[in-house]
C-alpha positions in Angstrom: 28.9 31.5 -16.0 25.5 30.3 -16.1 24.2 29.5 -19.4 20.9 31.1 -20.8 19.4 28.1 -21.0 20.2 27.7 -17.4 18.5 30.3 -16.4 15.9 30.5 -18.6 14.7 26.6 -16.6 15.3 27.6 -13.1 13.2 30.7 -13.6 10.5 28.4 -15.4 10.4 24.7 -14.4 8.3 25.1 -11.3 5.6 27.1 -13.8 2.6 24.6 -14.6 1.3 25.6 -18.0 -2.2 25.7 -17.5 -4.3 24.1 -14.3 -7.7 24.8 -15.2 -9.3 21.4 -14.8 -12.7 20.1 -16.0 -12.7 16.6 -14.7 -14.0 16.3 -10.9 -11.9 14.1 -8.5 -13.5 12.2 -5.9 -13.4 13.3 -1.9 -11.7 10.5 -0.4 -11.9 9.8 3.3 -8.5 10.1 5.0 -7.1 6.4 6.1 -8.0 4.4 9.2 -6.0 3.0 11.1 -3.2 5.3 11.5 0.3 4.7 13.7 3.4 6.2 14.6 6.3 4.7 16.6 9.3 6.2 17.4 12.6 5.0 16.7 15.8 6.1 17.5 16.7 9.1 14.8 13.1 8.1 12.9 9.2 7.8 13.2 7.7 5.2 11.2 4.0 6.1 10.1 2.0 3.4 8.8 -1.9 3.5 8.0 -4.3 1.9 6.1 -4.8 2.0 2.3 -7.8 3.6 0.8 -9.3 2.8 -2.8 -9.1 5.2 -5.1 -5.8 7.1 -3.8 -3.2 7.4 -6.2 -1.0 8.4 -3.1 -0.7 9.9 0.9 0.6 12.7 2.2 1.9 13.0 5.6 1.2 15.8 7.9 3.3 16.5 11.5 3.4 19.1 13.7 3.6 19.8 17.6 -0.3 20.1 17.8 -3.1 19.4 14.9 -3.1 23.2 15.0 0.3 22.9 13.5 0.1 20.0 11.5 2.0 20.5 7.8 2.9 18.2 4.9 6.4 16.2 6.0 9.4 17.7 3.5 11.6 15.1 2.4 13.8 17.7 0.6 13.3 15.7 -2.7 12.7 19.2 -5.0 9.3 17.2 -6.5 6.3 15.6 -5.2 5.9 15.2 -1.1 3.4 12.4 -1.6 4.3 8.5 -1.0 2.6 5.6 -2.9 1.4 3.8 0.1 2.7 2.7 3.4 4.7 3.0 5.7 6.7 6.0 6.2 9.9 6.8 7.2 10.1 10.4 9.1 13.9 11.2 9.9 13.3 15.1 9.7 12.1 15.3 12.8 14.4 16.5 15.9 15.0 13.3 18.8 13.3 13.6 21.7 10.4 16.1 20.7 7.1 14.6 20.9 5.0 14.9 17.7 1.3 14.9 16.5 1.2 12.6 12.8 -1.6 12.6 10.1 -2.4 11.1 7.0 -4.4 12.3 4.5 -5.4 10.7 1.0 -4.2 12.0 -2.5 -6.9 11.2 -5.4 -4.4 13.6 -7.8 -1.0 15.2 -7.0 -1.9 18.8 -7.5 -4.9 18.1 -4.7 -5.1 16.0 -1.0 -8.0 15.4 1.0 -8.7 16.1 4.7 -6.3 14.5 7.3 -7.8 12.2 9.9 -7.3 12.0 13.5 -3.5 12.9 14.7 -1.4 10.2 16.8 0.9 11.4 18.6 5.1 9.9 18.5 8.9 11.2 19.4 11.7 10.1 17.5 14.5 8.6 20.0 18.2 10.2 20.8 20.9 7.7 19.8 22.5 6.2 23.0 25.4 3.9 22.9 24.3 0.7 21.3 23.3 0.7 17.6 19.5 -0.1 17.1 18.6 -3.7 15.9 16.5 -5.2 12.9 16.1 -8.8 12.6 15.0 -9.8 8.9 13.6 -13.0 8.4 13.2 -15.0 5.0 10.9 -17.8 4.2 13.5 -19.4 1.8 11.1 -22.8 1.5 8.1 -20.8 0.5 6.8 -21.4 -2.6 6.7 -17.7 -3.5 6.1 -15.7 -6.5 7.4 -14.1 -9.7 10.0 -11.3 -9.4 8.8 -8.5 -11.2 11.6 -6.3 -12.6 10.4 -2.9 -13.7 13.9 -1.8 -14.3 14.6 -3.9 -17.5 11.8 -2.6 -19.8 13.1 1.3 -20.5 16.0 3.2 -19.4 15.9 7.2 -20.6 19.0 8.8 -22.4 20.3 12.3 -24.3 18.6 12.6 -27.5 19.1 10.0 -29.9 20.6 12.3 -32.3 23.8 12.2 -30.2 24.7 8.8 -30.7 26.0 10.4 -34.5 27.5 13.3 -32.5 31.3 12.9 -33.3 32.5 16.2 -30.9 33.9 15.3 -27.7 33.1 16.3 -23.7 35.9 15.2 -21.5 38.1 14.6 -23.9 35.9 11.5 -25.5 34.1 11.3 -28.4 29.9 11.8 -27.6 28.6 9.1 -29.8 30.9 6.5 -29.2 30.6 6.3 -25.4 26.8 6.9 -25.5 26.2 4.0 -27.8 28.6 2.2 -25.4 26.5 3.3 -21.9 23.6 1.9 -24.0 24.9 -1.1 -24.8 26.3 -1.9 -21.3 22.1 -1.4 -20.0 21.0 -3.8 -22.4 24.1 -6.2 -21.8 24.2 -5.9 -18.2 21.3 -4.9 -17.1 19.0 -6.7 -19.1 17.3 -3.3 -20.4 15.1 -3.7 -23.1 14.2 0.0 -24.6 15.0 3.6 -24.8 13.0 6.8 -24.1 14.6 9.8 -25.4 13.3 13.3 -26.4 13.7 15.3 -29.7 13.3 13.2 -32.5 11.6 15.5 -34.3 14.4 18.5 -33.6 15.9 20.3 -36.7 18.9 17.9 -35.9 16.9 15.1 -37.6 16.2 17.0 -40.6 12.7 15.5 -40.8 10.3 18.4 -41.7 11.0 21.3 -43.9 8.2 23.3 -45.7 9.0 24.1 -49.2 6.4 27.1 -50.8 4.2 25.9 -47.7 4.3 21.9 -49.2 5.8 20.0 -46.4 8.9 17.6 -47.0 10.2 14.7 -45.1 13.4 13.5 -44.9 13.6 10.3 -42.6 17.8 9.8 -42.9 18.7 10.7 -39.8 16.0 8.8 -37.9 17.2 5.7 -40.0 20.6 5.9 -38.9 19.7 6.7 -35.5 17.3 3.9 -35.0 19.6 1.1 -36.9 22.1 2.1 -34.1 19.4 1.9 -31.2 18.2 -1.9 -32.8 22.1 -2.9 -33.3 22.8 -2.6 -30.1 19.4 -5.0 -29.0 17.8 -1.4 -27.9 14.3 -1.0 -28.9 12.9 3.0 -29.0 10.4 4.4 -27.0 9.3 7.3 -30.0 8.3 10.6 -27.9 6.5 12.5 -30.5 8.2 16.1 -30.5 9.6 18.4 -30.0 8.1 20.8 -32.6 10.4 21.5 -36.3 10.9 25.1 -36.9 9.3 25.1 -40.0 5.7 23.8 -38.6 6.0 26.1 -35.1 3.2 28.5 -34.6 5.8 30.6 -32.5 9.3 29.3 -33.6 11.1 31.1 -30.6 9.6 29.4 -27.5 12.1 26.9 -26.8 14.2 24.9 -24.3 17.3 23.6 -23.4 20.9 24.1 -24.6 19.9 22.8 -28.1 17.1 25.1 -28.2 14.0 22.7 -28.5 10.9 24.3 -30.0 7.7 24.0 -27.6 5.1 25.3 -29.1 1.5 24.0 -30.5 2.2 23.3 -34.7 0.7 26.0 -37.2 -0.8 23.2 -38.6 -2.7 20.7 -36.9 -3.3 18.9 -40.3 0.6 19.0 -40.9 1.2 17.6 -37.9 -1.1 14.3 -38.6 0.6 13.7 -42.2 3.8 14.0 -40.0 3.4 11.5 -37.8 1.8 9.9 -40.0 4.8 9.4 -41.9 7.2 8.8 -39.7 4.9 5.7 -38.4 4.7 4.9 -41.9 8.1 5.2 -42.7 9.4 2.8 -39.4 6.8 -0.2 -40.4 8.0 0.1 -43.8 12.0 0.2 -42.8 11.6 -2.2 -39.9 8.7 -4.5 -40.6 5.2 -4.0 -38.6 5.7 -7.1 -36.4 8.9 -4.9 -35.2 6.9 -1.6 -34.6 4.2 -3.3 -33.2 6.3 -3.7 -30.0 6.9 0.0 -30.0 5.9 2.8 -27.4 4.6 6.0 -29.5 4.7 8.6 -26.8 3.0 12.7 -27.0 5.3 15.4 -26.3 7.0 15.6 -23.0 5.7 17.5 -19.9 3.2 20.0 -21.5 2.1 20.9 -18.4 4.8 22.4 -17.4 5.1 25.9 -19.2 9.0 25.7 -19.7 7.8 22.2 -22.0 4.4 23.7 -24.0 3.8 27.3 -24.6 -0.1 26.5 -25.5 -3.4 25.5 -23.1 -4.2 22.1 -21.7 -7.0 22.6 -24.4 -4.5 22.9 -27.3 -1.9 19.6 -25.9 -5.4 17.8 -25.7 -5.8 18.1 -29.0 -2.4 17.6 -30.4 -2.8 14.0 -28.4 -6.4 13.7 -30.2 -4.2 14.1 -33.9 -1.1 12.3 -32.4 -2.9 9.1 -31.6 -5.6 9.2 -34.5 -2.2 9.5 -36.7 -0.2 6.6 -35.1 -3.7 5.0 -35.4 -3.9 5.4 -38.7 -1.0 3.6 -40.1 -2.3 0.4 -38.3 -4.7 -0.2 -35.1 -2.9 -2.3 -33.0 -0.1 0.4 -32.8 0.4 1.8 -29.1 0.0 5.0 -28.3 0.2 7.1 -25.0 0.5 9.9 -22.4 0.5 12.5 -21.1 4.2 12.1 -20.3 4.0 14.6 -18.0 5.6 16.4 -14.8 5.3 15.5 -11.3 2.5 12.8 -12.0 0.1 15.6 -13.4 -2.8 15.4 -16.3 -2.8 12.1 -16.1 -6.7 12.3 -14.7 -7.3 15.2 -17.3 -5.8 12.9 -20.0 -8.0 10.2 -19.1 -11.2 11.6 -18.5 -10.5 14.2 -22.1 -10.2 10.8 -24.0 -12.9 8.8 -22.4 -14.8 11.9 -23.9 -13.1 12.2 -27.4 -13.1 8.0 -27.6 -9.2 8.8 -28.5 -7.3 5.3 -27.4 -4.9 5.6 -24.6 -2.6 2.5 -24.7 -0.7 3.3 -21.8 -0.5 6.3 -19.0 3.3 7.9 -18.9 4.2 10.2 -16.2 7.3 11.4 -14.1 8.4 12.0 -10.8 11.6 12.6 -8.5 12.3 12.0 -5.3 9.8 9.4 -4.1 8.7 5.8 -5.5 6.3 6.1 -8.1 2.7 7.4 -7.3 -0.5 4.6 -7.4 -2.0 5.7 -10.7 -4.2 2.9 -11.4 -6.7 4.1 -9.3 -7.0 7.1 -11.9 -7.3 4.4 -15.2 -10.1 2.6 -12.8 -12.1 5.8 -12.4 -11.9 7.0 -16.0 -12.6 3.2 -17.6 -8.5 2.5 -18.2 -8.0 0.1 -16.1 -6.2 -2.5 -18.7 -4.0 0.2 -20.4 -0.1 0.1 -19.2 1.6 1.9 -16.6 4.9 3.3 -17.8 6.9 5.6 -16.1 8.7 7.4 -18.5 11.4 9.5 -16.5 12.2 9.0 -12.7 14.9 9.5 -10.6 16.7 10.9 -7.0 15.9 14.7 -8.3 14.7 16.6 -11.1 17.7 19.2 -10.0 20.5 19.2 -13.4 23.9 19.6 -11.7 23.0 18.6 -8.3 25.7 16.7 -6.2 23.4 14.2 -4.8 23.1 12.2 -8.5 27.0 11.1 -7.9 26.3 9.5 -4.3 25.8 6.5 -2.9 22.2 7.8 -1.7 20.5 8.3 -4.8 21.7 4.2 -6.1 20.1 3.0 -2.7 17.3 5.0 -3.4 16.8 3.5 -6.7 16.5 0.1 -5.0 13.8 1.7 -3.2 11.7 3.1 -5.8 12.6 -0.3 -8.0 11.1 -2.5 -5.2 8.4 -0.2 -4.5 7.2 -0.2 -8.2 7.4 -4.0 -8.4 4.4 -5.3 -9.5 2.2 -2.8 -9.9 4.1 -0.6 -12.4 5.3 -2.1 -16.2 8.1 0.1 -16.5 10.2 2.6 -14.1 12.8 3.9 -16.6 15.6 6.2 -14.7 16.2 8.8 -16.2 19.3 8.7 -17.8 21.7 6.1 -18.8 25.0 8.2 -19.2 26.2 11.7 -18.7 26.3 12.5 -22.3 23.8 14.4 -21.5 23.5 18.0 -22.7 19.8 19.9 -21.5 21.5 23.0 -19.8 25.1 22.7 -21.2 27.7 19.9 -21.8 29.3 17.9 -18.4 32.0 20.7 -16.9 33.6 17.8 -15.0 34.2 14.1 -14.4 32.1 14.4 -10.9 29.7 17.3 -11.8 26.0 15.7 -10.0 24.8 14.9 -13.8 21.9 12.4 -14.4 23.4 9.8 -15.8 23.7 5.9 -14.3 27.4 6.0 -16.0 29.7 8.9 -16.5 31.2 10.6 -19.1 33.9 7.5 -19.7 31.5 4.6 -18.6 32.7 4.6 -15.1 29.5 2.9 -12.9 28.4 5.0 -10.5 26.2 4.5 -7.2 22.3 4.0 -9.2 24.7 1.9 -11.9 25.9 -0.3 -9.3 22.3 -0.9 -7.6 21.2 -1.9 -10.9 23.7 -4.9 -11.1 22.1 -5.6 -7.4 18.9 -6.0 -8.9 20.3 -7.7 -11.6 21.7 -10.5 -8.8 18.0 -11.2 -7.5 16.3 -14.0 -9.0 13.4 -15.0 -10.3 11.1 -15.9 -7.3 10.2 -13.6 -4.6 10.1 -15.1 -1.2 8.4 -13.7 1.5 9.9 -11.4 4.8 9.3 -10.4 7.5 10.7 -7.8 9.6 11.3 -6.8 13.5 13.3 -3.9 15.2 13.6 -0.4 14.9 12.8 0.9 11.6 12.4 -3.0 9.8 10.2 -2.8 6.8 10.8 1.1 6.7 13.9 2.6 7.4 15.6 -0.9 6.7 13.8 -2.9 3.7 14.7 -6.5 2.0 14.0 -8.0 -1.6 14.6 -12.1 -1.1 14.7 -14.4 -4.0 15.7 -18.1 -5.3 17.0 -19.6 -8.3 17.5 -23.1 -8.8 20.7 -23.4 -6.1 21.0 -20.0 -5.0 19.3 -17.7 -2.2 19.9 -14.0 -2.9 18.6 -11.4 -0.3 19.0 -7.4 -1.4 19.0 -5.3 2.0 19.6 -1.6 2.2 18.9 1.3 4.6 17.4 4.5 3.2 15.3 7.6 4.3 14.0 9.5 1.8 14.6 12.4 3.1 17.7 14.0 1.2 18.8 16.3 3.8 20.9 13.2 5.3 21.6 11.9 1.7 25.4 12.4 3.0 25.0 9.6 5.9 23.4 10.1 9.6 24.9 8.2 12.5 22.0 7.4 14.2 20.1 5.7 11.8 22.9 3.1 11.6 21.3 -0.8 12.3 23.0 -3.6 13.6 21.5 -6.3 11.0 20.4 -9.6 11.7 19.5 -12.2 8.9 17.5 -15.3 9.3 17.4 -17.8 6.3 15.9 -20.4 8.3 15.7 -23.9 5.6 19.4 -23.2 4.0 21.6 -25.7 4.2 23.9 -24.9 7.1 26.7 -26.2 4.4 26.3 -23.5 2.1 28.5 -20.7 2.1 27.4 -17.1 2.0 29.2 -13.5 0.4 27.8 -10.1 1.0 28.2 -7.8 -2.2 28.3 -3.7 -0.5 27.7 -0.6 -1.7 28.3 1.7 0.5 30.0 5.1 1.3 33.4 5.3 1.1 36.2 4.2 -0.9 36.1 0.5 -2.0 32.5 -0.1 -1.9 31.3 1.4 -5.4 31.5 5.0 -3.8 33.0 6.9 -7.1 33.0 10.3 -5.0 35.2 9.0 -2.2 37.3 7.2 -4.9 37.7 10.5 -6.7 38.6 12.4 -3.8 41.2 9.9 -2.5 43.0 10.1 -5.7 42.5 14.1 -6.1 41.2 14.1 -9.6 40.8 17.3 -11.3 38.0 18.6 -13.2 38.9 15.6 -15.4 41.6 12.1 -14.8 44.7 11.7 -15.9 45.2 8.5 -18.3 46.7 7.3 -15.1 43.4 8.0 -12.9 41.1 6.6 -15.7 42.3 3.6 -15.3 42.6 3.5 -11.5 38.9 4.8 -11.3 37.7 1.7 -13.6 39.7 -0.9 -11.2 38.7 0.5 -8.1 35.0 1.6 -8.1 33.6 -1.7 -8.3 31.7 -3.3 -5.5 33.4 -5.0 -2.5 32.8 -8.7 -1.9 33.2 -10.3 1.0 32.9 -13.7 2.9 30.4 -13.6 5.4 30.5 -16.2 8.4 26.9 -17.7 9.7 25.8 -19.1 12.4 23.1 -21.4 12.2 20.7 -20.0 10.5 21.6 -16.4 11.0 24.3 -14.0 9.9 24.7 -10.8 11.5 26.0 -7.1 10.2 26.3 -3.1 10.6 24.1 -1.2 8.1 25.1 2.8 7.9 22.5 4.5 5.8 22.9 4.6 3.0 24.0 1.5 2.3 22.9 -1.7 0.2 24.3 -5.4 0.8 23.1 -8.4 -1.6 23.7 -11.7 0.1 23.7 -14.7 -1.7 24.2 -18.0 -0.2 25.2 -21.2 -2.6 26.5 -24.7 -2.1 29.7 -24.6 -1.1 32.3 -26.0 -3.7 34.8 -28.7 -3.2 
């Protein structure tokens, strides 16, 4: 039976809160430049970039007459960072008319330029190549990881949560998923909502005098720091006793969304809070602390005020945090789909508020170009963090469990490189409780580990990234669908090569695997020593290769394993290695999509 809560966020998530807008955004010309070339199963558009866009929409149709935004079926935002892009919606052999047009702000996108005209291929017999060449004597540059600084997670809270779900005890095994991101992954901090929920215990009002009570957040935080875990603090949601409207809430655990009674009350909060964390954990400490406003107010199922009145809780948020000490960082708008992040900007250019950093969420796509939105409004040094991102913004949705959504990941991580300081997915485990406790092992929840740690797909692409090193080399790509369909991150240590290829479409209609867009892979390393050996790490559909689905299937697991299948799950979803035989210069292999190899080539031992 579906949960109030449940119903309560389908029937209001795609609500925005409140769009009136007083900031104007600029009328950007489409790009120049524009192409399309059919591939076999896939048209790869490529254009252009145009200063000032934050992101592109593509357009197709049969004429310009008929020309519409391209669906990728991600459930969030249709726009794309920059170029190029990969069209596999479209039906081989029908000739299309493309377009680009320009995005200065997600909710608006300018005028499309001139059409070209493409037709995705019909598979024949032979399997389409890509040859993918690496400079591996290039002097390259730094590997930037925006995986590593922030992972999200369940409220905090739950790491004291001694109930079980499946049979294991909450606390325990989220405090172990944490520890595993920081251990294995490298991650560096958490961002979490709720810390100011009645679960905490940090405001009552007593005869109207307020009362803080900072236990809980102690014991919560000394866990996060144990474990080498720094928090990202997301200021809300609102205590009961400081709600204007006490009943507008959300989730399972029935967070409280509305504006405070109180402004004033709601400075000396966070005021004290701050206060309280420099004095517990030293300022040096907090000083390397995120302090984060609300989460999505502008969508109406997260704030049940105006833009007018989240504006100003941000105004008394930061002047609070600013309070306790200067040099303390403070940010937002935290919010859905990559929204108010031009109102946030251009409302505190106005105010003078200080805006550290710019925090926003997407789903379904790489990360949106949001520095030309802190150029406009005079932000151009404060910090790009994307506080929640992920395959979907869908709870319960199969396609979180597959080995899609952790080659997507590589994706998005590849595309953010450089140009974003954080990309936190968003979540770490399925302890995770917004609409209702996980029903099953396999159940399409968030997190990058399940309930009992298993690694799934997104886990497993992590521990790819993890394998790169820290020099980028240079590629370059040729065939159908090279640099789009089929993409490479090449790196070098001191005696080791590694090269991360996968094969992806964003579009999530084929998340289950499409024939067609299978490519016969060639890779040139040209400069390694033809001594050196070389082993391919997969994940790929399919039992063997990290697939947890297939694995689950084979062994006809039930709503939850058997001791028996617990253990058999943990030996058997890890990645497949293999041996890979070169020759020359050049090693050769089939890539279904989706599907992810890292190759790493080392001096051969003995």
């Amino acid at each position: 039976m579906q949960s109030n809560a449940k119903a309560d966020w389908d029937q209001r998530i795609a609500l925005r809160s409140d769009e009136t807008r007083a900031v104007s955004l600029p009328d950007l010309d489409p790009p120049a430049s524009v192409t399309a070339v059919g591939g076999v199963g896939q048209v790869t558009v490529d254009w252009s970039p145009v200063p000032g866009a934050v992101g592109y929409v593509i357009l197709r149709g049969l004429d310009d007459a008929s020309l519409e935004p391209v669906d990728h079926h991600s459930g969030d935002l249709l726009s794309v960072p920059s170029p190029p892009y990969v069209d596999t919606t479209c039906t081989p052999g029908t000739t299309y008319r493309y377009a680009v047009a320009s995005v200065p702000e997600v909710t608006v996108h300018g005028r499309p330029g001139a059409s070209v005209e493409a037709m995705p291929l019909v598979a024949g017999d032979n399997v389409p190549g890509i040859r993918v060449t690496v400079d591996a004597v290039a002097e390259g540059t730094e590997l930037h990881r925006p995986w590593v600084p922030m992972v999200g997670s369940e409220r905090l809270s739950q790491l004291l949560c001694k109930e079980l779900s499946g049979g294991r005890e909450i606390g325990v095994e989220l405090e172990q998923a944490l520890r595993r991101m920081h251990d294995e992954i490298g991650v560096r901090t958490v961002r979490a909502h709720a810390i100011f929920h009645d679960d905490t215990r940090v405001y009552t009002e007593v005869d109207g005098e307020p009362q803080y009570d900072f236990t809980v957040v102690d014991a919560i935080y000394d866990k996060l720091l144990g474990l080498g875990l720094r928090p990202v603090v997301e200021l809300g949601f609102m205590p009961r006793d400081l709600a204007a409207d006490p009943s507008k809430t959300v989730f399972e655990y029935g967070a409280i969304i509305s504006p405070p009674k109180s402004y004033e009350h709601w400075h000396d909060l966070v005021r004290a809070l701050v206060g309280h964390l420099v004095e517990r954990y030293g300022l040096d400490e907090v000083l390397g602390w995120d302090f984060e406003v609300w989460n999505e107010a502008n969508l109406e199922v997260f704030w049940s005020g105006t833009k007018a009145e989240w504006m100003h809780l941000y105004d008394v948020s930061a002047a609070a945090v600013k309070s306790v000490d200067e040099r303390l960082a403070v940010g937002g708008p935290s919010s859905a789909a990559a929204g108010w992040v031009d109102d946030l900007l251009a409302h505190a250019a106005s105010s003078g508020s200080p805006v550290d950093f710019v925090t926003t969420h997407t789903y379904g796509s790489p990360p949106l170009d949001v520095q030309a939105s802190l150029d406009r409004h005079g932000f151009s040094k404060a910090r790009i963090l994307w506080t929640e991102w992920g395959v979907t913004p869908t709870h319960f949705n199969p396609i979180n469990d597959s080995v899609f959504s952790g080659v997507f990941l590589l994706r998005g991580m590849r595309s953010a490189a450089g140009r974003v300081d954080a990309l936190a997915y968003w979540v770490a485990s399925d302890h995770f409780e917004e609409l209702g406790r996980p029903p099953r092992l396999l159940h399409g929840g968030f997190g990058l580990q399940t309930v009992g740690g298993l690694a799934k797909p997104r886990f497993h692409a992590m521990s790819l990234l993890s394998g790169l090193g820290p020099v980028e080399l240079p590629v370059a790509f040729e065939g159908d669908g090279g640099g789009s369909l089929v993409e490479a991150w090449a790196s070098r240590d001191r005696d080791r090569i590694a090269v991360l290829v996968w094969n992806l479409t964003l579009d999530q209609s084929k998340s289950g695997g499409a024939a067609e867009l299978t490519r016969e892979l060639t890779l040139s390393v040209p400069g390694v020593d033809p001594s050196w050996s070389a082993t391919a790490t997969w994940l790929t559909p399919g039992t063997g290769s990290g697939d947890l689905v297939a694995l689950a299937d084979e062994l006809k697991v039930g709503d939850w394993p058997t001791d028996e299948q617990w253990t058999e799950l943990a030996e058997r979803s890890r990645l497949r290695v293999d041996a890979v035989e070169r020759e020359g210069d050049e090693l050769t292999l089939t890539l279904p999509m989706p599907a992810a190899v890292l190759l790493e080539f080392r001096p051969s031992r003995g």
